[in-house]
C-alpha positions in Angstrom: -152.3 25.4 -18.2 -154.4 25.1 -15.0 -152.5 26.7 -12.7 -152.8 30.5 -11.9 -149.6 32.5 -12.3 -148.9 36.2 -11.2 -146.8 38.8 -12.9 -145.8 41.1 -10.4 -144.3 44.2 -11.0 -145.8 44.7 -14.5 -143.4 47.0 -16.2 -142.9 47.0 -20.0 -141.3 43.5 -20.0 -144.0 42.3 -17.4 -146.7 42.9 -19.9 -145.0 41.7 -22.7 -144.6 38.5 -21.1 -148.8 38.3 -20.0 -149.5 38.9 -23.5 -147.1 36.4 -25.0 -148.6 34.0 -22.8 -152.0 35.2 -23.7 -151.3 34.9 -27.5 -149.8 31.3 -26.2 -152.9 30.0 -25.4 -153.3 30.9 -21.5 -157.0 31.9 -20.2 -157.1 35.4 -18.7 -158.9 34.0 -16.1 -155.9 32.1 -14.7 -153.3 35.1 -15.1 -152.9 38.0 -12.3 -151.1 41.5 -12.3 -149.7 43.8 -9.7 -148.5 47.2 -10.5 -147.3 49.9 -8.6 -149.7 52.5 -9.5 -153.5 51.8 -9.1 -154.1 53.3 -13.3 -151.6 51.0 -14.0 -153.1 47.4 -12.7 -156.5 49.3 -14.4 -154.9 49.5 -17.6 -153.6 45.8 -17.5 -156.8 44.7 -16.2 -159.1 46.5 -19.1 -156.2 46.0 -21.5 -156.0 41.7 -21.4 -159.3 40.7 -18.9 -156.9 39.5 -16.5 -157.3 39.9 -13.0 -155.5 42.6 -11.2 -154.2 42.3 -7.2 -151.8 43.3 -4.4 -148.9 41.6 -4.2 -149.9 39.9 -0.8 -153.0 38.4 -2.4 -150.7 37.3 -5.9 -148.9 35.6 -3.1 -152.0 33.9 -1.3 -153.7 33.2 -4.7 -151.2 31.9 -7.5 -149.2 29.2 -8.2 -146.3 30.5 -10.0 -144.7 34.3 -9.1 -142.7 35.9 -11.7 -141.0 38.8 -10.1 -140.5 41.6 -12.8 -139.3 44.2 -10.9 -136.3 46.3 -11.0 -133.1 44.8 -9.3 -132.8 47.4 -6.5 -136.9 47.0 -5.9 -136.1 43.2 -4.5 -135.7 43.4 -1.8 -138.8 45.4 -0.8 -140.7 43.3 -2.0 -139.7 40.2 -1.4 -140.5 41.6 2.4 -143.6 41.8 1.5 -144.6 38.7 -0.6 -142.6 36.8 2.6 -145.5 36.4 5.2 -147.9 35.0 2.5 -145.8 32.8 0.0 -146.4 29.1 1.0 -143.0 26.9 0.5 -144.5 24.9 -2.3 -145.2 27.9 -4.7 -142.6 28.3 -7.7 -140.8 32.1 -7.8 -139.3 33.2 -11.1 -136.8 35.6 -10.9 -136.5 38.2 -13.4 -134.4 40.8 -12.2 -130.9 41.3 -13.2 -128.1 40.2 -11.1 -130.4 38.9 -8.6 -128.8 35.6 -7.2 -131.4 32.6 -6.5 -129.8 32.5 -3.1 -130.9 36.6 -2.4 -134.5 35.8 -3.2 -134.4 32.1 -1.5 -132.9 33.7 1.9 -135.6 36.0 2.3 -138.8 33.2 1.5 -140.0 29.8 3.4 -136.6 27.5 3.6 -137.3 25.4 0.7 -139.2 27.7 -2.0 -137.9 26.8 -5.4 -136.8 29.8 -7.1 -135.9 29.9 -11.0 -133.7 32.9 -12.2 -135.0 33.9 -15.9 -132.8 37.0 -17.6 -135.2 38.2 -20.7 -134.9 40.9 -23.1 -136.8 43.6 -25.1 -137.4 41.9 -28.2 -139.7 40.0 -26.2 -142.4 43.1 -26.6 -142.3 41.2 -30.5 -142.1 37.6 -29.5 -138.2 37.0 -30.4 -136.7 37.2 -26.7 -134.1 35.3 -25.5 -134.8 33.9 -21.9 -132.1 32.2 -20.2 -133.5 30.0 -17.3 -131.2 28.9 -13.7 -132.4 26.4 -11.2 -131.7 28.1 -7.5 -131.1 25.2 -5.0 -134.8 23.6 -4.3 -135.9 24.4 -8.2 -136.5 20.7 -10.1 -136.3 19.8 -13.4 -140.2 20.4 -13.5 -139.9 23.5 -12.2 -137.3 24.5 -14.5 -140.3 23.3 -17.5 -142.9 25.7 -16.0 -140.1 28.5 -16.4 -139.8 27.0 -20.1 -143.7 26.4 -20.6 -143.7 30.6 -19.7 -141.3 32.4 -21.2 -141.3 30.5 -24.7 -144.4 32.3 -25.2 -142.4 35.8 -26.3 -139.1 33.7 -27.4 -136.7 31.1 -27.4 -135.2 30.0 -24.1 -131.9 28.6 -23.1 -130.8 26.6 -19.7 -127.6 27.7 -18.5 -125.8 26.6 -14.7 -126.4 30.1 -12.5 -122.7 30.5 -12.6 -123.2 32.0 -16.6 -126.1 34.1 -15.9 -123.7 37.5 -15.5 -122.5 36.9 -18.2 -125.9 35.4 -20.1 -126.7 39.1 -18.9 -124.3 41.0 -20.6 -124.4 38.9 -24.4 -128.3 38.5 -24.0 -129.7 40.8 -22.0 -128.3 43.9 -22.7 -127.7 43.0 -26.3 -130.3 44.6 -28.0 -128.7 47.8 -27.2 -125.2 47.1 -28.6 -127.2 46.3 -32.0 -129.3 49.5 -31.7 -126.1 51.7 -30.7 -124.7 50.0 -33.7 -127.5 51.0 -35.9 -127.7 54.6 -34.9 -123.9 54.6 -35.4 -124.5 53.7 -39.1 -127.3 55.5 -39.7 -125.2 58.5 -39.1 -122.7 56.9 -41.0 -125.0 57.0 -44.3 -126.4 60.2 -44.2 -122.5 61.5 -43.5 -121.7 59.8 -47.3 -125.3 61.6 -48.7 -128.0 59.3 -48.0 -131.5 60.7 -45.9 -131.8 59.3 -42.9 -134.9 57.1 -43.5 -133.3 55.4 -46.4 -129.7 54.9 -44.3 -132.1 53.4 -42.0 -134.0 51.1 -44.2 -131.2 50.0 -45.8 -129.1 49.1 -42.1 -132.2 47.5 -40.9 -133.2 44.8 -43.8 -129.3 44.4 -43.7 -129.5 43.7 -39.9 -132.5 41.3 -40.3 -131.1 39.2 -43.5 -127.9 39.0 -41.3 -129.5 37.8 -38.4 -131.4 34.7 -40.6 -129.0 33.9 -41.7 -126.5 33.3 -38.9 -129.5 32.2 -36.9 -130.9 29.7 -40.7 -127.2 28.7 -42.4 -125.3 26.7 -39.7 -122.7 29.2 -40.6 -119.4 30.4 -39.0 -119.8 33.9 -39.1 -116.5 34.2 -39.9 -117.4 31.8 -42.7 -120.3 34.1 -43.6 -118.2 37.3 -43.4 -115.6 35.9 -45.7 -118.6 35.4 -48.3 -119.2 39.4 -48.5 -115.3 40.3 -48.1 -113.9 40.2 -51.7 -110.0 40.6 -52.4 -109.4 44.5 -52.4 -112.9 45.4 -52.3 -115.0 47.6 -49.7 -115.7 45.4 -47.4 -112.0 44.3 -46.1 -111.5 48.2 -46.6 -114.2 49.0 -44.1 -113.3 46.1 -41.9 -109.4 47.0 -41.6 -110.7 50.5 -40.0 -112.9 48.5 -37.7 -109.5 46.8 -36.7 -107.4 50.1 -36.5 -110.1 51.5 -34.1 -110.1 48.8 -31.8 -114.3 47.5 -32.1 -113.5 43.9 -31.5 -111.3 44.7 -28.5 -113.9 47.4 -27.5 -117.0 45.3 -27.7 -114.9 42.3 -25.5 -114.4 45.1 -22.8 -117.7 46.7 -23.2 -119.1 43.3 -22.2 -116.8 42.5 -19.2 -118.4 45.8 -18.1 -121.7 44.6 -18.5 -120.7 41.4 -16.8 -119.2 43.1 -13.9 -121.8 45.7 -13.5 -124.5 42.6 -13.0 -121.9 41.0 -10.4 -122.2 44.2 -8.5 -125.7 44.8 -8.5 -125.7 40.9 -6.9 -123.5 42.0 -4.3 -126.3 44.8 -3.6 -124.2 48.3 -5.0 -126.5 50.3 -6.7 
């Protein structure tokens, strides 16, 4: 861990991924930031000892880029970081729907470019990171991308062809579950319960599900069938799921999602 790497663009997700690589074992002293707003980079900069720039000297100065800002913010600046990125420096993509080719187009002919999706439960070191190779990226590169983002998660190869939808199951997923939550919070305090303890109980529910599907080897069909007793109230509540359509709502609330990150490739905002 030699190298010097810049997060530019340091947003919420930005920051979560310098500290995760701090925690991971990085020096300070070969980490940079670049933020938009002057009390921002200050704040990063008191906040982790790292050292904060402009995006031209991040360029100049680092080895790796990671590119953390918003999808319709690309462009810009990728303008700028252009005059001063040298072909042989590694750019990670982090921006959703961005194509390898968009950011490779607008670079030195022959920059290797890695697309990363992330998502929020990074900020507590259980993201999942799915990594592409654009067309100059090499199975090294592709490890730096791992050595990085495994510091606030798991990560996952996938061909750039499944990164739309990688976006919509991954990186958007942490809201379905949260819009689920809220959905049954209101749910328990509609059959009596205060909200804090409808929201305990969801939660720990949420978090034993998850270890297990993630711990068992388990179907979850298999692990459904294990809670759904013969005329109990679990295939009761399960048969109004199916009357109201959820499972064919979440498959089209996720072709949205898919879509959506196909458009913002195409460049409509």
């Amino acid at each position: 861990m030699t190298q010097k790497v810049a997060v530019l663009g340091t947003g919420k997700i930005g920051e979560a991924l310098l500290s995760g690589m701090i925690r991971g074992g990085w020096a300070p002293a070969d980490l940079l930031v670049t933020a938009r707003r002057p009390e921002r980079a200050e704040q990063l900069r008191a906040r982790y000892g790292v050292e904060a720039v402009s995006n031209a000297e991040a360029a100049k100065s680092a080895d790796t880029l990671i590119l953390t800002v918003k999808p319709q913010d690309m462009g810009t600046l990728l303008d700028e970081l252009a005059p001063h990125v040298p072909a042989d420096r590694l750019v990670i993509s982090g921006a959703a729907g961005i194509p390898t080719a968009f950011v490779e187009g607008r670079l030195a002919a022959g920059t290797p470019v890695v697309r990363v999706m992330t998502n929020t439960p990074a900020l507590v070191d259980e993201a999942m990171s799915v990594i592409s190779a654009g067309t100059h990226a090499t199975g090294a590169h592709l490890t730096r991308a791992e050595e990085i983002f495994s510091g606030v998660g798991k990560t996952l190869r996938v061909p750039e062809s499944q990164q739309d939808a990688a976006t919509a199951l991954s990186g958007s997923g942490p809201a379905y579950f949260f819009f689920l939550v809220e959905a049954m919070t209101d749910a328990g305090i509609l059959l009596g319960l205060p909200r804090d303890k409808a929201h305990d109980l969801i939660v720990q529910a949420a978090i034993g599900a998850a270890v297990m599907l993630r711990d068992s080897g388990e179907h979850p069909v298999k692990l459904r069938e294990n809670v759904t007793s013969p005329a109990g109230t679990t295939i009761n509540a399960i048969r109004e799921l199916e009357n109201h359509g959820v499972r064919a709502a979440m498959l089209a609330a996720l072709e949205a999602a898919r879509d959506r990150s196909r458009e913002l490739a195409s460049g409509n905002s």
